[in-house]
C-alpha positions in Angstrom: 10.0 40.8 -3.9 10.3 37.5 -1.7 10.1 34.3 -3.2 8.7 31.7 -1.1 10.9 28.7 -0.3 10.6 26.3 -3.5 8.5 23.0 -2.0 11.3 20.0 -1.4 10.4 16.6 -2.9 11.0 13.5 -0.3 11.5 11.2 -2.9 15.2 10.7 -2.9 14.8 10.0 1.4 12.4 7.2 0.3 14.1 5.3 -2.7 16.2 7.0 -4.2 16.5 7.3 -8.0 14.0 9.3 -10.4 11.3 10.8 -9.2 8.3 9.5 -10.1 5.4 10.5 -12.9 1.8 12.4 -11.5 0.0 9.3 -10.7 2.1 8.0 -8.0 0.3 10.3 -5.1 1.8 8.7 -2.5 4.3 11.6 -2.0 3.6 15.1 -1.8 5.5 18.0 -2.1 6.4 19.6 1.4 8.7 22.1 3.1 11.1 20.3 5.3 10.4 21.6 9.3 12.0 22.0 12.2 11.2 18.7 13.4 12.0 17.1 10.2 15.7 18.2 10.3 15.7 17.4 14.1 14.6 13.8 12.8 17.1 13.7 10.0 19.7 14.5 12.3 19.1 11.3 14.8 19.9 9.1 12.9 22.9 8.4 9.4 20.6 8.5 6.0 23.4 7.1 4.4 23.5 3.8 6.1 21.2 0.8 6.2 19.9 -0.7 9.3 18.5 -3.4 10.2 15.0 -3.8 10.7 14.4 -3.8 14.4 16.8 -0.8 14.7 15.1 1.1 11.9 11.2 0.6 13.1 12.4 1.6 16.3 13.6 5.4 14.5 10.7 5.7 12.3 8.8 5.5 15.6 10.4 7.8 16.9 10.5 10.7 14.5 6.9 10.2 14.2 6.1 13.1 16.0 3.1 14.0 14.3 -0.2 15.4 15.9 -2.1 12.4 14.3 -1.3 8.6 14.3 1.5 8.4 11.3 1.2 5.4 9.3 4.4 3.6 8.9 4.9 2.5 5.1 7.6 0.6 3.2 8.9 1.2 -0.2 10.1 -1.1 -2.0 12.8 -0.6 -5.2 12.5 -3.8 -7.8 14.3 -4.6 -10.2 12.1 -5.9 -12.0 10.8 -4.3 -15.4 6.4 -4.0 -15.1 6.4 -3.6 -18.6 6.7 -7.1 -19.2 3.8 -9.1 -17.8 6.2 -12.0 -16.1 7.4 -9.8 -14.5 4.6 -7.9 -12.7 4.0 -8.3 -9.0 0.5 -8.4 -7.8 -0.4 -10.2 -4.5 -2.0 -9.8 -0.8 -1.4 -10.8 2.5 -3.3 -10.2 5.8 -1.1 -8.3 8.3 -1.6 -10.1 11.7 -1.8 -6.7 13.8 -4.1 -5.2 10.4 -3.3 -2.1 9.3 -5.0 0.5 11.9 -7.3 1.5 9.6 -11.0 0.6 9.5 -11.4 0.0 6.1 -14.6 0.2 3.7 -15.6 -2.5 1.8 -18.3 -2.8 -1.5 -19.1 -5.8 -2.7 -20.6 -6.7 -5.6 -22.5 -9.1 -6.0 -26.4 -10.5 -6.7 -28.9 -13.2 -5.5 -27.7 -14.7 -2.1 -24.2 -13.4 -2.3 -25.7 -10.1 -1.3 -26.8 -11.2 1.7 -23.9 -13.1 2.5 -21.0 -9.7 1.8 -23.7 -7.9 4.3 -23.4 -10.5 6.6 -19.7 -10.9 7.0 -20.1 -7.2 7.3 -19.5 -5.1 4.1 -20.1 -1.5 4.6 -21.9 -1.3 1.0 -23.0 -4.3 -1.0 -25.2 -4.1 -4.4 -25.0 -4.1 -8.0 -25.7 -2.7 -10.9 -27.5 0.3 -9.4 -24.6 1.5 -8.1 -23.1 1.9 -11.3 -24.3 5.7 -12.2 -23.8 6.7 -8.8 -19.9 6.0 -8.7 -19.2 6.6 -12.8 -22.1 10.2 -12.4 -22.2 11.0 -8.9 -18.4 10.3 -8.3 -19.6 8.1 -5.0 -16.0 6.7 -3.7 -16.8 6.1 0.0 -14.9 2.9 -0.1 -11.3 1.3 0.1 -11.7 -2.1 -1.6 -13.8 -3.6 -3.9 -15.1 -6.9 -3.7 -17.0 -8.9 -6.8 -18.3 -11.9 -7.8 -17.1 -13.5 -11.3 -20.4 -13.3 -12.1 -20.6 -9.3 -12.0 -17.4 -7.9 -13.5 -19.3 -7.4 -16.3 -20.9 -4.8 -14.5 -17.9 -4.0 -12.3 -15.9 -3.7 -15.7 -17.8 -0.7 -17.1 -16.4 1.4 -14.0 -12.2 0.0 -15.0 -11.8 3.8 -16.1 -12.9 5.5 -12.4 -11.7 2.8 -10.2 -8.4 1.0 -12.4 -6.2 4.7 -11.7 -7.7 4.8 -8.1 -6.6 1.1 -7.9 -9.2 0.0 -6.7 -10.3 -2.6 -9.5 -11.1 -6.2 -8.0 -8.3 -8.3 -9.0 -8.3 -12.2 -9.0 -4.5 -12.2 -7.5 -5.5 -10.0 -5.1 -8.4 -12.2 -3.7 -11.2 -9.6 -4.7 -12.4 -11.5 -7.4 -14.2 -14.3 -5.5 -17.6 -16.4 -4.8 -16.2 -16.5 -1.4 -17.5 -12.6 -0.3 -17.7 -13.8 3.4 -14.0 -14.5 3.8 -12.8 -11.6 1.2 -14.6 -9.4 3.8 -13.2 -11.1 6.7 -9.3 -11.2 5.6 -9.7 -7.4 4.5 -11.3 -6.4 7.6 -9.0 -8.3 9.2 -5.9 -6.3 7.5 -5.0 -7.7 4.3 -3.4 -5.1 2.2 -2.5 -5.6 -1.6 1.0 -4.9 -3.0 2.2 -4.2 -6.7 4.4 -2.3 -8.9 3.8 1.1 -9.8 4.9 2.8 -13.1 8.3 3.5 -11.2 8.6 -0.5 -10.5 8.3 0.2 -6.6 6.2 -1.2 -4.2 4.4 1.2 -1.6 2.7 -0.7 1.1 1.3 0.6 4.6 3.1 -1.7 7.8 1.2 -0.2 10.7 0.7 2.6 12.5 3.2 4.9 14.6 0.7 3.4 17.6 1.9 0.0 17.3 4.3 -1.6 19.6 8.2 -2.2 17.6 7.1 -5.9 17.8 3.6 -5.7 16.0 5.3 -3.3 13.6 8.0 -6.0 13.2 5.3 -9.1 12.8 3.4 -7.8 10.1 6.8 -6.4 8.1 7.9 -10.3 8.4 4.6 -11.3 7.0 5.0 -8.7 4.2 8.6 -9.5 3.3 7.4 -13.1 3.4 5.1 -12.7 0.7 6.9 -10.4 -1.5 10.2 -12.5 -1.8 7.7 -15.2 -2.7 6.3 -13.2 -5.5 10.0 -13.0 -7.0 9.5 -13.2 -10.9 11.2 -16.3 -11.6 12.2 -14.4 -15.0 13.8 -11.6 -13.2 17.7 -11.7 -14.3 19.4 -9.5 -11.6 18.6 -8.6 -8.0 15.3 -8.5 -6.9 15.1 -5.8 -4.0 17.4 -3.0 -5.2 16.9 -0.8 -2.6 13.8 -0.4 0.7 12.9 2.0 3.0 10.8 2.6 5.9 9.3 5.8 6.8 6.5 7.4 8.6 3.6 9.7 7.6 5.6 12.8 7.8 8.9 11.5 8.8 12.4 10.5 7.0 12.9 7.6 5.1 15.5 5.2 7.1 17.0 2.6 4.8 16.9 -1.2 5.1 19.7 -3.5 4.7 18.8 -5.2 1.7 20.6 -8.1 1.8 19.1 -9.1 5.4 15.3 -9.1 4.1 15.7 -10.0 0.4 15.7 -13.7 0.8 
């Protein structure tokens, strides 16, 4: 009897070390193709490129039937465990993301018409608390709230806190300013933070972008995430980083060139 080919895990091409626990769903299990192995074989995995020469392979093995996104993951070495030294931030990409992204606000009185205004796709409040914690509603990406409703948003930390998805204060989605919360996230502001595994997983682009709008918003990124540098940390910050497409290899990132 055949056994079929055990499933390969693409951690290792990504950021090396141990692979991570259940909850990290970024990665997937996969067989390696044809056109994986051709895209392995373009480039070395063992050396680390600079950034402009390793967008321009990622964008190239992104052969996909569908427009890749273009992530970076980050390796810290910094231990989440202890709350000084737990990244949390976001920055708005100046090309966006490629993604149209859904927004819910929460929110009451005139705030409601303000999130609908700056053009939330869902905006309400308490009602919509049985239909996402009984009907399992999650047609959205990011949750907006005013400081006046986490009270109600909190009741709802067990379905949206593992989804992240929980408005956060550091992350801007915590705010009495809904209009420009809307605005900056429908303008492509993405939110970065350890996992479990102390790595960062954040989307650049898409495999449709030009090199150079791929390059601008992994400036911006960078920018923000060096700033965000527990000033407790003892030890190097960015241990290891790699960029990678959708479905494609990870190519690594001279570390010393964009930790600064």
């Amino acid at each position: 009897m055949h056994q079929r080919a055990p499933a390969v895990f693409l951690w290792n091409d990504i950021v090396g070390g141990s692979s991570p626990d259940t909850t990290t769903r970024r990665f997937i299990f996969m067989k390696r193709g044809k056109k994986y192995q051709e895209a392995v074989k373009s480039f070395d995995k063992a050396a680390q490129y600079d950034v402009a020469e390793a967008i321009s392979l990622v964008k190239k093995n992104a052969t996909a039937k569908f427009d890749e996104t273009i992530e970076l993951h980050i390796r810290t070495g910094c231990d989440g465990r202890h709350a000084e030294q737990q990244i949390r931030g976001a920055v708005v990409l100046p090309h966006g993301t490629g993604k149209t992204v859904k927004v819910l606000v929460f929110a009451k009185g005139t705030k409601l018409d303000e999130a609908q205004a700056a053009g939330a796709d869902y905006v309400g409040g308490e009602e919509l608390i049985p239909k996402i914690q009984n009907e399992g509603w999650l047609d959205f990406d990011v949750v907006v709230a005013t400081p006046d409703m986490m009270g109600v948003v909190g009741r709802l930390g067990r379905v949206l806190g593992p989804k992240g998805l929980m408005p956060n204060p550091k992350a801007g989605t915590v705010t009495m300013d809904v209009t420009k919360a809307v605005n900056d996230i429908k303008a492509g502001k993405i939110e970065y933070r350890l996992d479990k595994t102390n790595i960062i997983h954040v989307p650049v682009g898409k495999a449709s972008f030009t090199e150079e709008q791929l390059s601008d918003n992994f400036q911006t990124l960078m920018g923000a995430i060096n700033k965000a540098k527990p000033s407790s940390l003892k030890g190097q910050y960015i241990k290891s980083a790699t960029i990678t497409s959708t479905m494609g290899p990870g190519v690594k990132l001279n570390v010393v060139k964009i930790a600064q």
